[in-house]
C-alpha positions as CSV (number, residue, x, y, z in Angstrom):
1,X,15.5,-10.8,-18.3
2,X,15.7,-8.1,-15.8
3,X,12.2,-8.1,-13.7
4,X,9.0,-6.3,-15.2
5,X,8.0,-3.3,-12.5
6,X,4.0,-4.0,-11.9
7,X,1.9,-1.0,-10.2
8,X,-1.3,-2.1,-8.5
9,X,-3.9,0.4,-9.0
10,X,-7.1,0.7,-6.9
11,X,-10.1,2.6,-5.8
12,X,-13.6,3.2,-5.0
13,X,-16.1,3.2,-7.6
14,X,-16.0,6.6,-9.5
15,X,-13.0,7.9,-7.6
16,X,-10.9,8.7,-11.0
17,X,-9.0,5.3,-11.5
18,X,-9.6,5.1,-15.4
19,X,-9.1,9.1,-15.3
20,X,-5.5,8.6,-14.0
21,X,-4.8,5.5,-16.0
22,X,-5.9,7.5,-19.7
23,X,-3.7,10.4,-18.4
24,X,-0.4,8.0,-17.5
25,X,-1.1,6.0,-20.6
26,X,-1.5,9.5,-23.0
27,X,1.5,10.7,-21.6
28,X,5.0,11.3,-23.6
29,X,6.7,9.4,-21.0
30,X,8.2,7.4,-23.6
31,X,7.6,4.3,-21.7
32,X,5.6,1.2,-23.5
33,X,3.2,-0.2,-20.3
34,X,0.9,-3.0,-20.4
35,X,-2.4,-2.2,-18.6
36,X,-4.1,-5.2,-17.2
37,X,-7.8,-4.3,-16.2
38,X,-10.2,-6.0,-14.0
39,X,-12.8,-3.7,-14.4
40,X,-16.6,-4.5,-14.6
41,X,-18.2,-1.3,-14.8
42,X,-19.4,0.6,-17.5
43,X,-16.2,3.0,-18.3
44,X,-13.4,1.1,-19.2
45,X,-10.1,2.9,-21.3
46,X,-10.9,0.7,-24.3
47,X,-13.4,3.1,-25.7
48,X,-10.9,6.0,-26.2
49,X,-7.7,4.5,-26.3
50,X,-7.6,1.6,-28.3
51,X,-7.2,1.0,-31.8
52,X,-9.4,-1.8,-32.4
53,X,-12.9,-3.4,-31.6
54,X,-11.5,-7.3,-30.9
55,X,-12.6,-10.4,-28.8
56,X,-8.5,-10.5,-28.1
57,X,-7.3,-10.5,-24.7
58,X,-4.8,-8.4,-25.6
59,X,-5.0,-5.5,-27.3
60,X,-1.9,-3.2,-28.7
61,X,-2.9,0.8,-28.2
62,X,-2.6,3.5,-30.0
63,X,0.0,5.2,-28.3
64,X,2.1,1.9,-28.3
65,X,0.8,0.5,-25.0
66,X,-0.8,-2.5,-24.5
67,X,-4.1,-3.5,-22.8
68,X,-5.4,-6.6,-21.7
69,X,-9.0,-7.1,-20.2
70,X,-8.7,-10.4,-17.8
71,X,-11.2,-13.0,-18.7
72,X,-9.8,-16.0,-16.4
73,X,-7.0,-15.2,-13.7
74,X,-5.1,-12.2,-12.5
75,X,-1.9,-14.9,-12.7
76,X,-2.7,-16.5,-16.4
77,X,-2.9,-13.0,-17.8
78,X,0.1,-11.9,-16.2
79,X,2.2,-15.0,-17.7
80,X,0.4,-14.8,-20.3
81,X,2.3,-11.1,-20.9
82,X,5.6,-12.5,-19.7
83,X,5.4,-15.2,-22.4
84,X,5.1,-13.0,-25.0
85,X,7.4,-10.3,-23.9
86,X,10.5,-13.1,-23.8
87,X,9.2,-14.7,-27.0
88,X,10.0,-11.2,-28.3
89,X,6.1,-10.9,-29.3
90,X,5.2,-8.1,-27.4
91,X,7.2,-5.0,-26.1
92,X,6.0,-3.6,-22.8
93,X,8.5,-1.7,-19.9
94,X,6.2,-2.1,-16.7
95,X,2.3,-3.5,-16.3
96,X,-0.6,-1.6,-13.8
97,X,-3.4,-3.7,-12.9
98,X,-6.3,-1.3,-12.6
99,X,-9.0,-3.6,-10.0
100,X,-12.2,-3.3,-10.1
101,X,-13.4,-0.5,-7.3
102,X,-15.1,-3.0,-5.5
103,X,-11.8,-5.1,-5.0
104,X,-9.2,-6.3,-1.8
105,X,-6.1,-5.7,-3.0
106,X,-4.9,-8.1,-1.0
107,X,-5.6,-11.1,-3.4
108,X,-3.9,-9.3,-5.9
109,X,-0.9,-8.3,-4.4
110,X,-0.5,-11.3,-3.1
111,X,-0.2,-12.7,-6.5
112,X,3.4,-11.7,-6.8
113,X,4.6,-14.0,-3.4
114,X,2.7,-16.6,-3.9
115,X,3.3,-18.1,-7.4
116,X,7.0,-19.0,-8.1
117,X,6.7,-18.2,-12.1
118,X,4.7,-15.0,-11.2
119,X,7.9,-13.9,-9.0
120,X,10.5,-14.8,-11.3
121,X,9.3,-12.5,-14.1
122,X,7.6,-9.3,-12.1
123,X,8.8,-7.1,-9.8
124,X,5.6,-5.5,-7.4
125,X,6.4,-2.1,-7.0
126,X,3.6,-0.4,-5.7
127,X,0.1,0.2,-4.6
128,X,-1.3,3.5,-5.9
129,X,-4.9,4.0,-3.8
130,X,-7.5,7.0,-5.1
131,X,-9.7,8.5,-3.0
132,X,-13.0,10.3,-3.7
133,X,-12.9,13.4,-1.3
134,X,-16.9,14.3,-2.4
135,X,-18.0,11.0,-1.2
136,X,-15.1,9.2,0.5
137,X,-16.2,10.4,3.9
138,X,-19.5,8.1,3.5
139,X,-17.9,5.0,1.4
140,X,-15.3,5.1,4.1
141,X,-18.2,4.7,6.8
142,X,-19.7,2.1,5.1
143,X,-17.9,0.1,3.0
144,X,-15.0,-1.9,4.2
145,X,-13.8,-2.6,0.8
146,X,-13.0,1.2,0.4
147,X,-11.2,1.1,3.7
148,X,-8.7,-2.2,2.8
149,X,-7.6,0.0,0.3
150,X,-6.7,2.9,2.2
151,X,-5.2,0.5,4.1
152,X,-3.0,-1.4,1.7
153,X,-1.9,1.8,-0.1
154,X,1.6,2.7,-1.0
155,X,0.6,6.0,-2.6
156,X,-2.6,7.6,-1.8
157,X,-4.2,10.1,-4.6
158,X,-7.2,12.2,-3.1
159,X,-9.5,13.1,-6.0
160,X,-12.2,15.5,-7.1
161,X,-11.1,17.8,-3.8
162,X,-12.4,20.7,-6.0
163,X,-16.3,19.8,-4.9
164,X,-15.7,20.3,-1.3
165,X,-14.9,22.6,1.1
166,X,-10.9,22.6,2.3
167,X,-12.0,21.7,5.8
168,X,-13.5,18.9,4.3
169,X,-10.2,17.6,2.3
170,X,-8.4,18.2,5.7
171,X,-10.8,15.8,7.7
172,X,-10.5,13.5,5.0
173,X,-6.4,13.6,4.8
174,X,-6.2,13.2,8.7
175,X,-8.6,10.4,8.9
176,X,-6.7,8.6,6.2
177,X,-2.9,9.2,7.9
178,X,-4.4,7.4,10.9
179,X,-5.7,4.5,8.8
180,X,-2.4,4.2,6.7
181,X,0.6,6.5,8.3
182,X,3.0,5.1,5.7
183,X,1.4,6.6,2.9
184,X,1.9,9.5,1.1
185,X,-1.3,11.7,0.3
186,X,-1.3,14.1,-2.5
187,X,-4.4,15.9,-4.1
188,X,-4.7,15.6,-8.0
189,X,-7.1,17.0,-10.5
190,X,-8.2,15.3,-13.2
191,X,-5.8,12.8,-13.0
192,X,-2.6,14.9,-13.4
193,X,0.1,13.5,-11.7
194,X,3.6,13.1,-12.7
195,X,4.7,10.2,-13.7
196,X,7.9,10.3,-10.9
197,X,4.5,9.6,-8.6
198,X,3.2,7.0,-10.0
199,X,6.1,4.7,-10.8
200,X,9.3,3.2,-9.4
201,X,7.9,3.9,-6.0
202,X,9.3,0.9,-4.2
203,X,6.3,0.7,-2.1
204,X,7.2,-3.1,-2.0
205,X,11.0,-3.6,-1.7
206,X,12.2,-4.3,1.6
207,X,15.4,-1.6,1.3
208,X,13.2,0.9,0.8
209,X,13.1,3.4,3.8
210,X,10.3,3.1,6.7
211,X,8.2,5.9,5.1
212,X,6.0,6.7,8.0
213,X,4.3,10.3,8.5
214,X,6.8,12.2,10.5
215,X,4.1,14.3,11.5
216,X,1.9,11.2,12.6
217,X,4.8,10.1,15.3
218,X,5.2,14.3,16.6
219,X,1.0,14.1,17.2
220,X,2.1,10.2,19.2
221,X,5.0,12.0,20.5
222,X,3.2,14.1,22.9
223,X,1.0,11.4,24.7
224,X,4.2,8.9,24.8
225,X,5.4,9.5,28.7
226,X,5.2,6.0,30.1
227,X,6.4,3.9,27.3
228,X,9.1,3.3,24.0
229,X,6.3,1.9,21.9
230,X,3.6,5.3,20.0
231,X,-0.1,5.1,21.4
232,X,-2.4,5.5,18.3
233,X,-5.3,7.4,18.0
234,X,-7.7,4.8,19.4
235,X,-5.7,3.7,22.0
236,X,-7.9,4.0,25.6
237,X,-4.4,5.0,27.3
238,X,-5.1,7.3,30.5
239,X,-2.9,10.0,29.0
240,X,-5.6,10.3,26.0
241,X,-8.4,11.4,28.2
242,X,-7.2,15.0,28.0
243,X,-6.9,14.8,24.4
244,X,-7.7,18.3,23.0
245,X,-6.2,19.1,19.3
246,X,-9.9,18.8,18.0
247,X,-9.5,15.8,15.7
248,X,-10.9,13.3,17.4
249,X,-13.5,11.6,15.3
250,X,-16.8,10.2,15.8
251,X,-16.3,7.4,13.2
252,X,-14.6,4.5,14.6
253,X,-12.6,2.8,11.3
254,X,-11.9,-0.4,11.6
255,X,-8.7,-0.3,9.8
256,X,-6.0,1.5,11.6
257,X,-2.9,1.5,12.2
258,X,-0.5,1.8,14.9
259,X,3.3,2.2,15.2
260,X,5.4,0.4,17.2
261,X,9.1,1.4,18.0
262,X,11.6,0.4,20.7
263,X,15.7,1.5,22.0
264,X,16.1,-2.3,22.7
265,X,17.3,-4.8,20.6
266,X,15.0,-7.6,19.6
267,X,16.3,-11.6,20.0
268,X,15.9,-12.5,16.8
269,X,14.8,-16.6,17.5
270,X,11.7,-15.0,19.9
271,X,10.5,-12.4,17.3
272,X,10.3,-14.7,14.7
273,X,8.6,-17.4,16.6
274,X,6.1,-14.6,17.7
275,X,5.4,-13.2,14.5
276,X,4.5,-16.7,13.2
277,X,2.6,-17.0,15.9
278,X,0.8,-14.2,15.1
279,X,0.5,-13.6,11.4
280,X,-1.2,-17.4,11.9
281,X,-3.8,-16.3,13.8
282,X,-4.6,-12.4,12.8
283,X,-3.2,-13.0,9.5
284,X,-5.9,-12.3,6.8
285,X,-6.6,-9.1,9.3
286,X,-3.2,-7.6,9.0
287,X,-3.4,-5.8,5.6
288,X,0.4,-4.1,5.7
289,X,3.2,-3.9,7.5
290,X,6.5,-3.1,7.7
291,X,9.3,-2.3,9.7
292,X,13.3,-1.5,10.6
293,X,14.2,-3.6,12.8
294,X,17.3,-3.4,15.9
295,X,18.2,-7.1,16.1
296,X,20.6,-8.9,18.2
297,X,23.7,-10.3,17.0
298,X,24.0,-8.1,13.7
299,X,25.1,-4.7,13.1
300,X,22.5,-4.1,10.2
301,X,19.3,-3.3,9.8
302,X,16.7,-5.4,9.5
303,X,13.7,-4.9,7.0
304,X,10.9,-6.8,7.3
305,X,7.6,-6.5,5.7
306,X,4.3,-8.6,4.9
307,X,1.2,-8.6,3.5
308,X,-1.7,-10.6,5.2
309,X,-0.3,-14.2,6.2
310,X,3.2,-13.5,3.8
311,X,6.1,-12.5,5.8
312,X,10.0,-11.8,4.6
313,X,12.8,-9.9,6.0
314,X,16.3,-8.8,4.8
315,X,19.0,-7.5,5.5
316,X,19.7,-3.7,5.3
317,X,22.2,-1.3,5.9
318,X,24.8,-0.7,8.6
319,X,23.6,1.4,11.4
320,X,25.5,4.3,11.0
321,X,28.5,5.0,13.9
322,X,26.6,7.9,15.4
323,X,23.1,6.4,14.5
324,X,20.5,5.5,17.2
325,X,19.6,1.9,16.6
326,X,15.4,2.0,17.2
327,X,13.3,-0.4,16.3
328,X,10.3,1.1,14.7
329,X,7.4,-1.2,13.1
330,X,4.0,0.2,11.8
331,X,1.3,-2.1,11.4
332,X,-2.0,-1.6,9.1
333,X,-5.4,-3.7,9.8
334,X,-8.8,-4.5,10.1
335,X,-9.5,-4.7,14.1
336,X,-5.8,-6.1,15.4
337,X,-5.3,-7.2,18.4
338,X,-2.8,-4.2,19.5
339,X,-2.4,-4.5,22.9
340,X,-1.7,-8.9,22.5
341,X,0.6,-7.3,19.6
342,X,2.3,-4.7,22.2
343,X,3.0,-7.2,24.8
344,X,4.3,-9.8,22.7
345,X,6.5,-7.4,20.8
346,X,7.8,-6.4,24.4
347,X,8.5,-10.0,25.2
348,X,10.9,-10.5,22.4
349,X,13.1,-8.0,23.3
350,X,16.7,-8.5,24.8
């Protein structure tokens, strides 16, 4: 059975999750989707979409969709749905787990690594994160929950930009691309996206390209005299002192993120050893990250990506004949230890 495409979907309290879910789930998309939710608050889709009042744990829908409201574990439920859909029982083409808005979806995503079964039957394609632009700005301040999941987004949706002024929005969308350069930010109303947004993303799979802000490395660009590795934002580098494009913010976030890139080919035996090293220690800190990687002794690319302490690398593509072979790694977390990260990086080149 060819794997089952899941879509982690998360959010703040009140940002528009089970808006967007009722819109992807009334659409004629023509696809059947199983909707896990883990949601305790008041609104949940069950009141409008489904057909019937039951104490089952899962529920078909109206529009031919399933929905399933998890009562023990994230991993039951979702074997619990594989089960069925082999036995022929149930008919479903993908699954989105909506979380609750107070939720890491770290836990959650690392559900599909960690549990052999769970990885045999799903495939995790993406994390899809909405944003409240009315009251991100604050929840963003104070909640760290709301900033792991800028953090660990594949996708980013900014809602409900209607009720603010566009200087406002912009502030938001640059604070974000700092905390997560890798993600794509798009503004929606109401929930209307299209559904070539929302699935088959590949957030996840390690062949995907390195999507990282081109416009995030041209701001890096400018400051980079001294060294083949991007200064972020935060970085206390001399050359920032004279910092004057008027985005600097007063808000310190502890997620951030920071890219990484060198012309020099990595020794393959001293990056791995290091990155053990590392994802040991700072581990439940580093919420993504990803990179293509110029490695000694091949002439592909190598893709690597983790999330928290999980860590796996492939092999990619040729580099092309007339291709520069860069290494470029950006990494996503709560408070990491850049500069140990920097150095250590440095020392496993050739």
């Amino acid at each position: 059975m060819a794997l089952i495409p899941a879509t982690i979907l998360t959010g703040f309290l009140g940002s528009g999750k089970t808006t967007l879910l009722k819109r992807i789930l009334s659409e004629a998309h023509g696809q059947k989707i199983a909707v896990i939710e883990n949601e305790f608050g008041e609104e949940n889709i069950d009141n409008d979409i489904l057909v019937t009042e039951s104490k089952e744990q899962i529920v078909q829908m109206s529009n031919g969709c399933i929905c399933c409201t998890i009562r023990e574990d994230l991993r039951e439920a979702l074997q619990l749905l594989a089960a069925k859909k082999r036995k022929g029982l149930l008919d479903f083409d993908r699954v989105v787990i909506e979380t609750t808005g107070l939720a890491d979806p770290g836990p959650v995503a690392q559900t599909f690594f960690m549990d052999d079964e769970i990885a045999e039957s799903y495939l995790l394609d993406s994390i899809l994160t909405l944003v409240d632009a009315k009251h991100a700005p604050q929840q963003l301040n104070d909640r760290q929950e709301a900033r792991r999941q800028v953090g660990f987004a594949d996708q980013i949706f900014i809602s409900k930009s209607d009720l603010v002024a566009e200087e406002e929005t912009e502030a938001l969308i640059h604070r974000l691309k700092h905390m997560n350069p890798r993600a794509p930010q798009q503004k929606v109303h109401f929930g209307e996206v299209p559904i070539k947004d929302v699935f088959d993303l590949r957030g996840f799979n390690l062949n995907a390209k390195l999507d990282i802000d081109p416009d995030f490395l041209k701001e890096e660009e400018a400051h980079d005299h001294d060294h083949d590795h991007a200064h972020g934002e935060h970085c206390d580098h001399p050359s920032h002192a004279h910092e004057g494009h008027g985005h600097h913010h007063h808000h310190d976030d502890d997620v951030k993120s920071f890219v990484y890139r060198s012309d020099r080919a990595f020794d393959p035996a001293r990056l791995e050893d290091f990155l053990g090293a590392i994802v040991n220690i700072y581990g439940p800190r580093m919420l993504r990250y990803k990179g293509v990687l110029h490695m000694q002794g091949t002439e592909r690319k190598v893709i690597f990506q983790g999330v928290h302490q999980l860590m796996g690398s492939d092999l990619g593509p040729a580099w092309g004949a007339d291709e520069k072979r860069t290494s470029r790694m950006v990494f996503i977390g709560i408070d990491m230890p850049r500069e140990i990260l920097e150095q250590g990086l440095d020392q496993c080149l050739v």
